[in-house]
C-alpha positions as CSV (number, residue, x, y, z in Angstrom):
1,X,0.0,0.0,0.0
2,X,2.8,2.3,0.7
3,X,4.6,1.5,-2.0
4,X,1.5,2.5,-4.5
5,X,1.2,5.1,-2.3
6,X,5.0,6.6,-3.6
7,X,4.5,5.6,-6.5
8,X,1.5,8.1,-7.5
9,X,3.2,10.3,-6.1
10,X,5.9,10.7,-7.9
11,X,3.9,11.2,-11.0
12,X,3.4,14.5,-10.0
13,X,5.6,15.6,-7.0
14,X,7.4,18.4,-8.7
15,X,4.0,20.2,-8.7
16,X,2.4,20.2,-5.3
17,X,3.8,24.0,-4.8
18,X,1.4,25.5,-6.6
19,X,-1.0,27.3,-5.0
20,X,-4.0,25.6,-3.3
21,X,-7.6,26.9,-2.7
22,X,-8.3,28.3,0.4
23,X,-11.8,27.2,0.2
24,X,-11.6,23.7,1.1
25,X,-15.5,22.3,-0.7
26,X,-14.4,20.1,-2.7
27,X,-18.1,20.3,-4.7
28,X,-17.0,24.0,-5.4
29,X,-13.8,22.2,-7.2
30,X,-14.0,20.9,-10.7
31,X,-10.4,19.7,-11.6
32,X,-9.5,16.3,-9.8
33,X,-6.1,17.6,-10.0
34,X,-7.1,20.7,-7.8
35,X,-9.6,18.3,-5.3
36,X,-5.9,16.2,-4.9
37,X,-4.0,19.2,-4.0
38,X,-7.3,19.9,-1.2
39,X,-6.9,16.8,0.2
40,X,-3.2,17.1,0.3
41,X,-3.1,20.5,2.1
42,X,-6.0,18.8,4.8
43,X,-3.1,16.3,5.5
44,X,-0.5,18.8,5.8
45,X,-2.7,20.6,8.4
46,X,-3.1,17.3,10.1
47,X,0.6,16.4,9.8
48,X,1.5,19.7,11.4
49,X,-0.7,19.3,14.4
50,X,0.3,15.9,15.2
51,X,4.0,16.8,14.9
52,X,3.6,19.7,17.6
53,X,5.2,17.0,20.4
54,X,6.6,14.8,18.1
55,X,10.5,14.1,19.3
56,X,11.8,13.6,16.0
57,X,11.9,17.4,15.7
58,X,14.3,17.2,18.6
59,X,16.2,14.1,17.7
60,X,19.5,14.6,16.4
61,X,20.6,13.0,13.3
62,X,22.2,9.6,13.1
63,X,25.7,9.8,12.2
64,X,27.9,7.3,10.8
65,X,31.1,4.9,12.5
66,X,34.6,5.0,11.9
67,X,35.1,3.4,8.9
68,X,32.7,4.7,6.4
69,X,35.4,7.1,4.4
70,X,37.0,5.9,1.4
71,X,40.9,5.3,1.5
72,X,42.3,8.6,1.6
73,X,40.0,10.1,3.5
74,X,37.3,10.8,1.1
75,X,33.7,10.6,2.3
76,X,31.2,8.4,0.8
77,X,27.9,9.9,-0.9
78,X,25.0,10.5,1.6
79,X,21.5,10.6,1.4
80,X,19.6,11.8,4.8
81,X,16.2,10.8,5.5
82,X,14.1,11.5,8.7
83,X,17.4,12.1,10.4
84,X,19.1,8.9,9.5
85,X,22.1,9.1,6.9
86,X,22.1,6.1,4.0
87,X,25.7,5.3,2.2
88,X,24.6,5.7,-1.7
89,X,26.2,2.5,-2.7
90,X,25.9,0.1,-5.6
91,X,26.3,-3.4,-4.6
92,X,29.7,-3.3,-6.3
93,X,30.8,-0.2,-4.4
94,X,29.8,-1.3,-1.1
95,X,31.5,-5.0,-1.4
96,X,34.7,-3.1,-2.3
97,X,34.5,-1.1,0.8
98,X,33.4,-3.6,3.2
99,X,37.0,-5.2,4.5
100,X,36.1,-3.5,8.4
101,X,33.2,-2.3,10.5
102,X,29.7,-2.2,11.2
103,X,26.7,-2.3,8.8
104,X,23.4,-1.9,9.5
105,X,20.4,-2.7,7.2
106,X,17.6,0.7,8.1
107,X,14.3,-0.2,6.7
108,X,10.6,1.8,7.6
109,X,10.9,-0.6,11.0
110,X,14.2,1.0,11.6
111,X,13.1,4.7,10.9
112,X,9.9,4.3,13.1
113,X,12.0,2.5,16.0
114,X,14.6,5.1,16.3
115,X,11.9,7.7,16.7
116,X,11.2,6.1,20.2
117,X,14.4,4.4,21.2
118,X,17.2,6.4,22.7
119,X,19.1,2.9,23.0
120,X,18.7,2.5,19.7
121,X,19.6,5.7,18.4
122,X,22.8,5.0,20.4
123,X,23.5,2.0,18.4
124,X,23.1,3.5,15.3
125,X,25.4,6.1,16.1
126,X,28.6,3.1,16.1
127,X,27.6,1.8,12.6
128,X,29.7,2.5,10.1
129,X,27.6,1.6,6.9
130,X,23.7,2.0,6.7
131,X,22.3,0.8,3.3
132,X,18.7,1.1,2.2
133,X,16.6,-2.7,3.0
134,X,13.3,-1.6,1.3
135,X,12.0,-1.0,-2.2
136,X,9.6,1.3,-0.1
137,X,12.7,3.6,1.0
138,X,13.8,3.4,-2.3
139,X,10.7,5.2,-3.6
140,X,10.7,7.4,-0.9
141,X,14.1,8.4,-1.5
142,X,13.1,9.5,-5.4
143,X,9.9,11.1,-4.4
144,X,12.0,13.3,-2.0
145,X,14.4,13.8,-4.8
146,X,17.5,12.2,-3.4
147,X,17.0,8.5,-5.2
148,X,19.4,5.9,-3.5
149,X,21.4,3.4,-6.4
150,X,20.2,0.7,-4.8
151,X,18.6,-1.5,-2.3
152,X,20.9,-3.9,-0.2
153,X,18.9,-6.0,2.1
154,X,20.9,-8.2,4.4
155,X,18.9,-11.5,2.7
156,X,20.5,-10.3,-0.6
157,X,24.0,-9.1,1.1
158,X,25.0,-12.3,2.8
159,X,24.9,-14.5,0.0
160,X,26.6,-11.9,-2.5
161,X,29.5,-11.5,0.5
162,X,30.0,-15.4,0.7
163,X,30.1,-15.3,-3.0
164,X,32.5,-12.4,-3.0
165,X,34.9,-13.6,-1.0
166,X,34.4,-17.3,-1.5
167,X,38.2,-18.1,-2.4
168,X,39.3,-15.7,0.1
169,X,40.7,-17.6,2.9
170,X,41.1,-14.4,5.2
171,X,37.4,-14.2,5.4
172,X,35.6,-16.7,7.6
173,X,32.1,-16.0,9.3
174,X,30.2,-16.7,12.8
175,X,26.4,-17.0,12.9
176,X,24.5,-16.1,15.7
177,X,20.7,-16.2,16.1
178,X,17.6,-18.2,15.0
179,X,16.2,-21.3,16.7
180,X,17.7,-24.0,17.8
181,X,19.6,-25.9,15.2
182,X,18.9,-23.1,12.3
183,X,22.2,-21.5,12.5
184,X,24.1,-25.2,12.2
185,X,21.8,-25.6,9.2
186,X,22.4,-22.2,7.6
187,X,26.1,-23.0,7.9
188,X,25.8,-26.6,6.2
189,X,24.5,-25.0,3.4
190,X,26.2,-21.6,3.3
191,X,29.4,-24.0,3.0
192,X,28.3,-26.6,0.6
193,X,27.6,-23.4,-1.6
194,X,30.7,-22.1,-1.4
195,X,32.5,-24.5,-1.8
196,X,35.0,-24.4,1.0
197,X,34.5,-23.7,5.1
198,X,33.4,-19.9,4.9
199,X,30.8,-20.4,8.2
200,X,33.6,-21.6,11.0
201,X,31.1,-21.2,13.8
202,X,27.2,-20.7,14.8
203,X,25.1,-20.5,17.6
204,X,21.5,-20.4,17.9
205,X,21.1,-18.5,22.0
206,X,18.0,-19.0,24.0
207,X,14.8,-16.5,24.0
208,X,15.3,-13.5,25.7
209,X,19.1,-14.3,26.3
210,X,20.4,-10.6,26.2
211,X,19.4,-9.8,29.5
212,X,21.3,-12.6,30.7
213,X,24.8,-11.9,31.2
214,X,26.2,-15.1,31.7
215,X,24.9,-16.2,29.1
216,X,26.2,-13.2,26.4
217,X,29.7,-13.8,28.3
218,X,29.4,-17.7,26.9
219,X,28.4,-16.3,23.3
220,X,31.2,-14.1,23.3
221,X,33.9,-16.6,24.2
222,X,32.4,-18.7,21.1
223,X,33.1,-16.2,18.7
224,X,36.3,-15.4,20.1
225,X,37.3,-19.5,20.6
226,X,36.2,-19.4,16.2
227,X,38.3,-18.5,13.5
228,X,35.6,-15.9,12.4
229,X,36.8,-12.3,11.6
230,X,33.0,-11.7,10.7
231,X,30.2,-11.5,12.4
232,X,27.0,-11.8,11.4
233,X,24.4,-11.4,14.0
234,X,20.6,-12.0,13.1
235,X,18.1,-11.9,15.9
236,X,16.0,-9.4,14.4
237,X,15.4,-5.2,15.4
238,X,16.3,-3.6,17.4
239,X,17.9,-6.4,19.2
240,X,20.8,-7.6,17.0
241,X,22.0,-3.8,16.5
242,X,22.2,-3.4,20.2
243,X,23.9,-6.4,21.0
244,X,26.5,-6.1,18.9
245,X,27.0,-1.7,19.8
246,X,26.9,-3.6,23.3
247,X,29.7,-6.5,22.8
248,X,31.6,-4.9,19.9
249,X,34.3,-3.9,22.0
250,X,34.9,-7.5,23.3
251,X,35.4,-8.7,20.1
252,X,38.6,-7.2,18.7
253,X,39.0,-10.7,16.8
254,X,35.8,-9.5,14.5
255,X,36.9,-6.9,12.0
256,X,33.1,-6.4,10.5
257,X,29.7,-6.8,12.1
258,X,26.5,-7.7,10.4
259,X,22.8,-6.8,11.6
260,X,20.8,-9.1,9.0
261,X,17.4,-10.1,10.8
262,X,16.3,-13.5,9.4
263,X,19.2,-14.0,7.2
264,X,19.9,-17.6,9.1
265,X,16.3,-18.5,8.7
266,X,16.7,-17.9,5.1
267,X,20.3,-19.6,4.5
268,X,18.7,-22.2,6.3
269,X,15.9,-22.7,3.8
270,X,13.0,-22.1,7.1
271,X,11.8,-18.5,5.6
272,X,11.0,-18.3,2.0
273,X,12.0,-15.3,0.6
274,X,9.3,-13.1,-1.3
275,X,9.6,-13.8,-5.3
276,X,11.9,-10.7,-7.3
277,X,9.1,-9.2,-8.8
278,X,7.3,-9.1,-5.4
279,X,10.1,-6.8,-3.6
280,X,10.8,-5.0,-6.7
281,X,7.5,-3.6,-6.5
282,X,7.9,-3.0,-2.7
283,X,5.5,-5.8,-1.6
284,X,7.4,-7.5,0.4
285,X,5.9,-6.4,3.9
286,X,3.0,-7.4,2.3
287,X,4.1,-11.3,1.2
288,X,6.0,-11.4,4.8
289,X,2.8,-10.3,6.4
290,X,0.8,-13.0,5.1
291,X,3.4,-15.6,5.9
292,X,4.2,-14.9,9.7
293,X,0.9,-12.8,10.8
294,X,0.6,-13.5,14.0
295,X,4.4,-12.3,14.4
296,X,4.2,-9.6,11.8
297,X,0.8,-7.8,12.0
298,X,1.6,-4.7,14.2
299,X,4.9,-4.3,12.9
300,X,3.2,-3.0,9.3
301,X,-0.3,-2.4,10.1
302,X,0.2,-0.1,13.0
303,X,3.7,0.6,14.1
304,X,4.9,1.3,10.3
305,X,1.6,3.7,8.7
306,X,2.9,7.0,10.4
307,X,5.6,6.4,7.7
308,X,3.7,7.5,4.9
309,X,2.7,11.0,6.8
310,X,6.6,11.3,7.7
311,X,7.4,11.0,4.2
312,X,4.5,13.7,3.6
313,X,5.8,16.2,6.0
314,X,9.6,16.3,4.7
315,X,8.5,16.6,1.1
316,X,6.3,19.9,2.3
317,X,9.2,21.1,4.3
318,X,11.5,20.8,1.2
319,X,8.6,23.1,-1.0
320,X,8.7,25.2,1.9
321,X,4.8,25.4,2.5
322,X,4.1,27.1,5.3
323,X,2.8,25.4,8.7
């Protein structure tokens, strides 16, 4: 719905400066382009009283890492959203930079979660790469006219990493997350695709096992027992970013870190992945809803519609309309 949403908007985005009718009867209107431009300044209107206490406003942006410069210094192109900046990278571009760090994969979860979440703002602040996961982004990015190269979901990143680097001995990977007996099975497969031992290590921890000490301390001395120099953590947002902004430090063995969600689940063949023409049309919410629903319903039907009005009220700030 979102995604149809961007994409009539975009049709004619360039125009919504012109001026609108003060006399909001729409049976006085005869144009449907004019009764569109009504109804847009009615949720303008709207949007600005709801953002009075909104702490978004206040929120400071989310900056990048360390190791998100080019050699020599160089920054990599940005594109800023809703206070959180993207790396504009091509899948090429971002496989020949990622030798060290932290990546993160935002999607309209992300964006709506770091509105509330001062633990997870603080997470975000220690990544170092933060590529677009959503075809709805994507549009979002155009209709604000700042369209991203690419989307780079985590499902699609893992396997084109392995792939990558699947004759490079110096790069060897640690799972961590999904249920019991997932991760072993993601790295059966993961290594008969690749023809050689890429996954050196998994583990699949208990429910709720970040607020268990003991039991991160036993996780940690896994990884750091493996030969892994990667890690790729998948337990889902905001979770996964946290415990790794947590534990990064204990880890000096790991030279990049991975947030990928159900990456195992899908490696491991439990999760199908929505078909290419679904997510290319940004569906896939929709195909993931209807798979896990009980799981997934309040994530997209509630927590995720403010996202469309967000969208709204940057694209109006940009035109300059007055609040």
């Amino acid at each position: 719905m979102l995604a149809h949403a961007f994409f009539l908007l975009n049709m004619k985005h360039t125009k919504l400066a012109t001026a609108l009718p003060s006399d909001r009867d729409l049976s006085t209107v005869a144009s449907p382009k004019e009764k569109v431009l009504i109804n847009l300044e009615i949720v303008r209107d709207g949007l600005y009283q709801a953002s009075i206490n909104d702490q978004i406003t206040q929120q400071p942006s989310v900056h990048q890492g360390r190791y998100s410069k080019e050699p020599h210094g160089r920054e990599t192109s940005k594109v800023s959203m809703m206070g959180l900046e993207f790396d504009d990278f091509s899948k090429q571009e971002l496989l020949a930079r990622l030798s060290k760090g932290v990546i993160f994969t935002p999607n309209v979860d992300h964006l709506m979660k770091l509105r509330c979440d001062p633990d997870f703002v603080a997470a975000y602040q220690k990544a170092d790469f933060t590529v677009c996961d959503s075809q709805i982004l994507m549009y979002a990015s155009k209709f604000l006219g700042k369209p991203l190269k690419e989307k780079l979901s985590g499902a699609d990143l893992f396997p084109w990493f392995c792939e990558h680097h699947k004759d490079n001995e110096n790069i060897t990977v640690f799972l961590l997350g999904g249920a019991e007996g997932v991760a072993r099975e993601a790295q059966l497969r993961v290594n008969q695709r690749t023809g050689r031992k890429i996954v050196v290590g998994e583990y699949s921890p208990p429910f709720d096992f970040e607020h268990d000490p003991q039991e991160c301390a036993k996780i940690v001395e896994l990884i750091q027992r493996s030969s892994a120099n990667v890690l790729v953590v998948c337990l889902g947002a905001p979770k996964q970013e946290k415990w790794i902004a947590t534990y990064q430090e204990q880890l000096p063995g790991i030279d990049i870190f991975m947030a990928f969600g159900a990456v195992v689940d899908f490696e491991a063949g439990r999760k199908p992945r929505a078909p290419v023409y679904i997510s290319e049309l940004g569906l896939e919410w929709l195909y993931r809803l209807l798979c896990e629903p009980k799981r997934l319903w309040r994530r997209y039907l509630i927590e995720g519609m403010p996202f469309l009005g967000l969208v709204l009220a940057e694209k109006f700030r940009q035109l300059n309309l007055r609040w």
